[in-house]
C-alpha positions as CSV (number, residue, x, y, z in Angstrom):
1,X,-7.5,27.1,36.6
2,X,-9.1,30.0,33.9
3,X,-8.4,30.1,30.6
4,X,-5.3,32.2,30.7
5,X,-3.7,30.8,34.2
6,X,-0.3,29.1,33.2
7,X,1.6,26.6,35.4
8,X,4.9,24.8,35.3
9,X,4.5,20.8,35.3
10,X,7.0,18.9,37.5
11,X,6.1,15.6,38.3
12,X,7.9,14.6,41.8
13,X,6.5,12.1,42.4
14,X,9.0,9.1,41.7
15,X,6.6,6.6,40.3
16,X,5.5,7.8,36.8
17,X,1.6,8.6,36.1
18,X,-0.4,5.5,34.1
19,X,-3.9,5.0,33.2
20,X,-6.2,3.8,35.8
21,X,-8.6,2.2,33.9
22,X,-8.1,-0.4,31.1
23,X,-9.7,1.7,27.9
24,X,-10.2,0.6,24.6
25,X,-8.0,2.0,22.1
26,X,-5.4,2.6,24.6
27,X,-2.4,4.8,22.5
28,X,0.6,3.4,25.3
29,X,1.8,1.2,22.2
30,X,1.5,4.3,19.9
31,X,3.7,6.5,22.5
32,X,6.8,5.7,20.0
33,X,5.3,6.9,17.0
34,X,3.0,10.0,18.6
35,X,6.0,11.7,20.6
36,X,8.1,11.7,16.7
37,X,4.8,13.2,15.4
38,X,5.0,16.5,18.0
39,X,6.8,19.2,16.9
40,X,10.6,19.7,18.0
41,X,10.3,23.0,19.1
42,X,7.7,21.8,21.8
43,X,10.5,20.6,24.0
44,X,12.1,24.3,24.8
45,X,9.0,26.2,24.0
46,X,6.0,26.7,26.4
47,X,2.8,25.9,25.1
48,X,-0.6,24.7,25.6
49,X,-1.8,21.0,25.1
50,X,-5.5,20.1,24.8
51,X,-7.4,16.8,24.1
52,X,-10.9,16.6,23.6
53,X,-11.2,12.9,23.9
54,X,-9.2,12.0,26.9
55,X,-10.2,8.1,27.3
56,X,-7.6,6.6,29.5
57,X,-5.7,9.0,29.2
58,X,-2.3,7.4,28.1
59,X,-0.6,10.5,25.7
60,X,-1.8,12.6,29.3
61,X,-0.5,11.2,31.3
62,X,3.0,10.9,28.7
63,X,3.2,14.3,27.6
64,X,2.7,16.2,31.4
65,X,5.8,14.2,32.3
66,X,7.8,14.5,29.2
67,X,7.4,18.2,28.6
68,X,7.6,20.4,32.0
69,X,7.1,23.3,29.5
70,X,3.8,22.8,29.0
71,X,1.8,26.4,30.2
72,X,-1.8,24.9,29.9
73,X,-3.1,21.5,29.8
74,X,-6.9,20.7,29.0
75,X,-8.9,17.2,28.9
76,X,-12.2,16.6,27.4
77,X,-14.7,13.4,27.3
78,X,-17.9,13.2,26.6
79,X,-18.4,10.2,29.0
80,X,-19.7,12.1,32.2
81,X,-19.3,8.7,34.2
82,X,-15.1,8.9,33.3
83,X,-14.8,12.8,33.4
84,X,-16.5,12.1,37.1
85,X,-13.5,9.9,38.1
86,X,-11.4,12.0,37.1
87,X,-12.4,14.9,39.2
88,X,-12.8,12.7,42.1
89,X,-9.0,11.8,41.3
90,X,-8.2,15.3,41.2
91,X,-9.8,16.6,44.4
92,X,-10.4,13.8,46.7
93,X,-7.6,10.9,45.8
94,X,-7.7,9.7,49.8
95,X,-11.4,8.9,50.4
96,X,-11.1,7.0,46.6
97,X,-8.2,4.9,47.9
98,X,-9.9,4.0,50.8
99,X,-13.3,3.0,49.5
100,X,-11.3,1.1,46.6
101,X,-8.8,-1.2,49.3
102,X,-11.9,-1.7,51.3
103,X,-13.7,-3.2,47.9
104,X,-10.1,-4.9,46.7
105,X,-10.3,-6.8,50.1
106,X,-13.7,-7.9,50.0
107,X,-13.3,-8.9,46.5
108,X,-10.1,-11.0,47.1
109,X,-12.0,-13.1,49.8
110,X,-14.5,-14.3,47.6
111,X,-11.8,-15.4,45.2
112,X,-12.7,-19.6,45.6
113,X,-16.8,-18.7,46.1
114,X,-17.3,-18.3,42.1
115,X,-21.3,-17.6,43.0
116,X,-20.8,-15.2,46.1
117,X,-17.8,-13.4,43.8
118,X,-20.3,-12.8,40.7
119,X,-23.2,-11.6,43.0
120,X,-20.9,-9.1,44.7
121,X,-19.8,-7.6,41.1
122,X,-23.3,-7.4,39.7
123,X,-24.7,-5.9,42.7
124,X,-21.9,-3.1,41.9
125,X,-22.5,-3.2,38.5
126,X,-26.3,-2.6,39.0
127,X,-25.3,0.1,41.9
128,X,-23.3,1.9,39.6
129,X,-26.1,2.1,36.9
130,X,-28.5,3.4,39.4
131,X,-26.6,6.8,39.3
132,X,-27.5,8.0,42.4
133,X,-24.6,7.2,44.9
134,X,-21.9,10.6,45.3
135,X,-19.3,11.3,43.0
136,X,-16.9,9.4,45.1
137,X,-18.7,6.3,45.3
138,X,-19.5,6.5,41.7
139,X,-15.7,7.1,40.8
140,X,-14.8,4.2,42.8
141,X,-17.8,1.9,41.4
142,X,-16.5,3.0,38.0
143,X,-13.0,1.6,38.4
144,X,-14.3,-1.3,40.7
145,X,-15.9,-2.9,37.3
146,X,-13.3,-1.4,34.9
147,X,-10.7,-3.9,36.7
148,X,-13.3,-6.9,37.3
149,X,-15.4,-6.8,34.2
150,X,-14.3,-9.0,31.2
151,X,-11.6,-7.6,29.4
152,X,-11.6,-4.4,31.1
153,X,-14.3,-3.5,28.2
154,X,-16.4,-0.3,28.7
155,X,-19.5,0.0,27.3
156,X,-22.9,1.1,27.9
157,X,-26.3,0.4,26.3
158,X,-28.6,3.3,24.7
159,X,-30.1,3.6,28.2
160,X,-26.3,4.6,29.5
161,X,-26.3,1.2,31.4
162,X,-23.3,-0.4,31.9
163,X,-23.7,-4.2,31.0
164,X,-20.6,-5.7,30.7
165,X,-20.5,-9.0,32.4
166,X,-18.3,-10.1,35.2
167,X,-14.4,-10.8,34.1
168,X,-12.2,-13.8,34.9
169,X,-9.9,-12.2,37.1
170,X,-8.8,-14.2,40.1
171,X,-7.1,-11.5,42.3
172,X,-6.9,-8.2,40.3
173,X,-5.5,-5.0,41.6
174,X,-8.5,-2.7,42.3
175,X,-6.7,-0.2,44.4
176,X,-3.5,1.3,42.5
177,X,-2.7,3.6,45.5
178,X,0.7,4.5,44.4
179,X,-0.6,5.1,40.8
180,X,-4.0,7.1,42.0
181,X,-1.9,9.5,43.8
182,X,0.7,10.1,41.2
183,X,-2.5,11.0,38.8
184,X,-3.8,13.2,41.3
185,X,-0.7,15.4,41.3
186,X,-0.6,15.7,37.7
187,X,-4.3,16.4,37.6
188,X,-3.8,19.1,39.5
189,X,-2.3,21.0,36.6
190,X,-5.1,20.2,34.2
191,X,-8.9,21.9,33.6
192,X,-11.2,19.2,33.1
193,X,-14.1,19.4,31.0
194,X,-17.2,17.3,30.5
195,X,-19.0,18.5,27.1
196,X,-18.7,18.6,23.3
197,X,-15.1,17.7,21.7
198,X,-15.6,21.7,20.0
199,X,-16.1,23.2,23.3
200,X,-12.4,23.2,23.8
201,X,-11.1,25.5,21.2
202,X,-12.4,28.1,23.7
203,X,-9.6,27.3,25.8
204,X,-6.7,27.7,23.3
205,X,-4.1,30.0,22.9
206,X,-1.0,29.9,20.7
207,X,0.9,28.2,20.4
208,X,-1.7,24.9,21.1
209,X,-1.3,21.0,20.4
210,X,-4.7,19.3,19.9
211,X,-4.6,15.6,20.1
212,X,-7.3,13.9,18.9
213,X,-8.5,10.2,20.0
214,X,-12.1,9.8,19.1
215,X,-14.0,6.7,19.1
216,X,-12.8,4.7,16.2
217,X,-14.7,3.8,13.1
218,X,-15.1,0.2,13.8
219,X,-13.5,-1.5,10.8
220,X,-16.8,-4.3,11.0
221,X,-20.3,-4.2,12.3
222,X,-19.2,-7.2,15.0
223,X,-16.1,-4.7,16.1
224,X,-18.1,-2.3,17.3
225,X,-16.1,-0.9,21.0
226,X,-17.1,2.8,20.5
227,X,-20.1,2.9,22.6
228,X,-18.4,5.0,25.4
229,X,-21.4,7.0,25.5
230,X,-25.4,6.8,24.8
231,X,-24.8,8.9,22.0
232,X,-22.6,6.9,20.5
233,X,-20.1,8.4,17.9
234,X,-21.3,7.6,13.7
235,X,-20.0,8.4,10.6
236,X,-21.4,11.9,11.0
237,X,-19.7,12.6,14.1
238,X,-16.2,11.6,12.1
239,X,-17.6,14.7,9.4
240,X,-18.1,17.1,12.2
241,X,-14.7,16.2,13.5
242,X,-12.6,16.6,10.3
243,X,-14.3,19.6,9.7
244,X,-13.4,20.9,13.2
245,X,-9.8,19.9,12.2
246,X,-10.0,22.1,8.9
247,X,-11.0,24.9,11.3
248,X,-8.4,24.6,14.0
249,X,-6.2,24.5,10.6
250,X,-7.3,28.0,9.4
251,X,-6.8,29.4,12.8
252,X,-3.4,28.0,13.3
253,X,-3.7,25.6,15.7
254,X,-1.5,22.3,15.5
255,X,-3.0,19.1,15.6
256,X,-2.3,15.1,15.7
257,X,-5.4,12.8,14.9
258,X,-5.7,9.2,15.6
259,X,-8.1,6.8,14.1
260,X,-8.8,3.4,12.9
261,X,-7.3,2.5,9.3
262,X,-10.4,1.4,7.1
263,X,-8.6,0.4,3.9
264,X,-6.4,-2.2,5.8
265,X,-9.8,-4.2,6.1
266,X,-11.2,-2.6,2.6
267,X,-8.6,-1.5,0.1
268,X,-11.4,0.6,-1.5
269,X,-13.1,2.1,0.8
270,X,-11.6,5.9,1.3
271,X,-13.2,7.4,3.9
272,X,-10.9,8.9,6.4
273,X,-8.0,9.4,3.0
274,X,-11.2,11.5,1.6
275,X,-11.8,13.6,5.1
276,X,-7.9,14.6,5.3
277,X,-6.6,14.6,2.1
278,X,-5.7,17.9,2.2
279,X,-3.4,17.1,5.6
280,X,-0.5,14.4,6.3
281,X,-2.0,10.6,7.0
282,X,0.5,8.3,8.3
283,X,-0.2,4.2,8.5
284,X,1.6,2.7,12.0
285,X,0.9,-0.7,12.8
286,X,-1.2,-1.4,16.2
287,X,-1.9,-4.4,18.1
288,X,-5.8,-4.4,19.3
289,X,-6.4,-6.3,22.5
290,X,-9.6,-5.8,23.6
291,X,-11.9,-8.9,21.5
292,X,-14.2,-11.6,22.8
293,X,-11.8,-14.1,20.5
294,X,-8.4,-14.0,21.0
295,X,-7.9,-15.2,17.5
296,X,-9.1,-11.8,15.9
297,X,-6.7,-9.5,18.1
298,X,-3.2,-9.1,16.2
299,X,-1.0,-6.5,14.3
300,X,-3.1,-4.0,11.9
301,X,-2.5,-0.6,10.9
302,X,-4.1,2.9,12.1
303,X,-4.0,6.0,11.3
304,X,-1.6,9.0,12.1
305,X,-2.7,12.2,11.1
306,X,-1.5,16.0,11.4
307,X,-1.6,19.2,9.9
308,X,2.0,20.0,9.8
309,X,4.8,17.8,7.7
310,X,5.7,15.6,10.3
311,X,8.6,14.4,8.1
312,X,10.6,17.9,8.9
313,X,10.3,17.3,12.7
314,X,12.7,16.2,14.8
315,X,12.5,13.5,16.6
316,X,12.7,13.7,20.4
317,X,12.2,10.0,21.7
């Protein structure tokens, strides 16, 4: 799809699109509170939707299905390892699946040989780091750990290994054919890109919807789960960002922003209200999942940002 090519989303397929890998940060519990952010007149009027940091993919994957209106969809990441599977998704669904069931069914028979089961996933894991296998095997390596690692947790070292150890899964569902195929027909609608999160506002038009789900600012040095990437994403990176916000702002772009809430751990510290004062910050309450103790994961707030008043839209939930 070019840069001006429109299309008309319909999903047929009756089971509804979902993430296929477990990501942290995950916005399917924020679904609620994003879809009364977007503006009302997005439901009869065409227009294009773009997000620069796609992760799992969970307001995708939502807003393809909820608005058939949408002209133009774009998706962004900076992890080429993800952005890979998602191609592979887009353009060669069957050969994934099968690769996938044949690992699934391997897997499951090692389910009472604890030593055999954590040899087999650390062979894969060490495959996988290798980089040197085909895009297909590389997708399918990717999701293999993503749904046998522990917690579903990715993250890579400065060297771009992934060293997440094995999970305690008995049985877990490695092959989501019926899901896989459902995100292949959306994907088909959707230009994927691999590059910087600014690269995209070469592919908007108006009227556009940015969404933007960056690695959060971790709210503690030991809640660190934003190492997506080698290059990691620092306090300067969350500058850059805002300020690429501001632009899209001047040139009339509309945009929602999600990002951790630092003041509910530090009442003082005003770094994201400083960024965006100038634009609309709302506080929703989130439940994080993804921690080595369970005791630490539980209700805290995040942030909801725009550059519209969100209080004058309509809600369409």
């Amino acid at each position: 799809m070019d840069k001006t090519g429109t299309f008309d989303i319909i999903q047929k397929n009756k089971i509804p699109a979902k993430p296929f890998v477990k990501w942290a940060g995950g916005k399917n519990q924020l679904l609620p509170e994003i879809s009364q952010l977007i503006p009302g007149r997005f439901k009869h009027q065409a227009f294009t939707y773009i997000e620069p940091f796609v992760g799992g993919g969970s307001v995708l994957f939502w807003i393809l299905q909820k608005y058939p209106n949408i002209k133009k969809a774009v998706i962004n990441d900076i992890n080429s390892d993800l952005i890979n599977t998602y191609n592979v998704i887009k353009y060669q669904v069957e050969n994934l699946i099968y690769i996938l069931r044949e690992w699934e069914e391997e897997y499951h028979r090692l389910e009472e040989k604890a030593e055999m089961k954590k040899e087999y996933y650390y062979q894969k894991r060490a495959l996988f780091n290798q980089r040197t296998s085909d895009s297909i095997i590389q997708a399918a390596l990717f999701i293999f750990l993503n749904r046998t690692c522990f917690n579903g947790l990715y993250r890579v070292n400065r060297k771009n290994e992934f060293n997440v150890p094995i999970g305690s899964y008995k049985k877990p569902m490695i092959c989501d054919e019926d899901n896989l195929r459902s995100v292949h027909q959306l994907l088909q609608k959707v230009l994927i890109l691999n590059g910087d999160f600014e690269e995209t506002l070469a592919y908007a038009v108006k009227p556009s919807l940015f969404y933007f789900d960056p690695p959060y600012k971790p709210l503690s040095k030991t809640s660190n789960f934003n190492s997506y990437a080698k290059e990691g994403f620092d306090d300067s990176e969350q500058v850059r960002l805002a300020k690429f916000c501001i632009k899209l702002d001047n040139l009339g772009y509309q945009w929602i922003l999600s990002n951790s809430d630092v003041k509910g751990k530090n009442p003082n510290d005003n770094f994201f209200d400083d960024l965006y004062s100038q634009f609309n910050i709302k506080r929703v309450l989130a439940r994080r999942n993804i921690n080595s103790n369970p005791n630490k994961r539980g209700e805290l707030t995040e942030l909801l940002i725009t550059n519209y008043n969100h209080e004058k839209i309509v809600s369409i939930t």
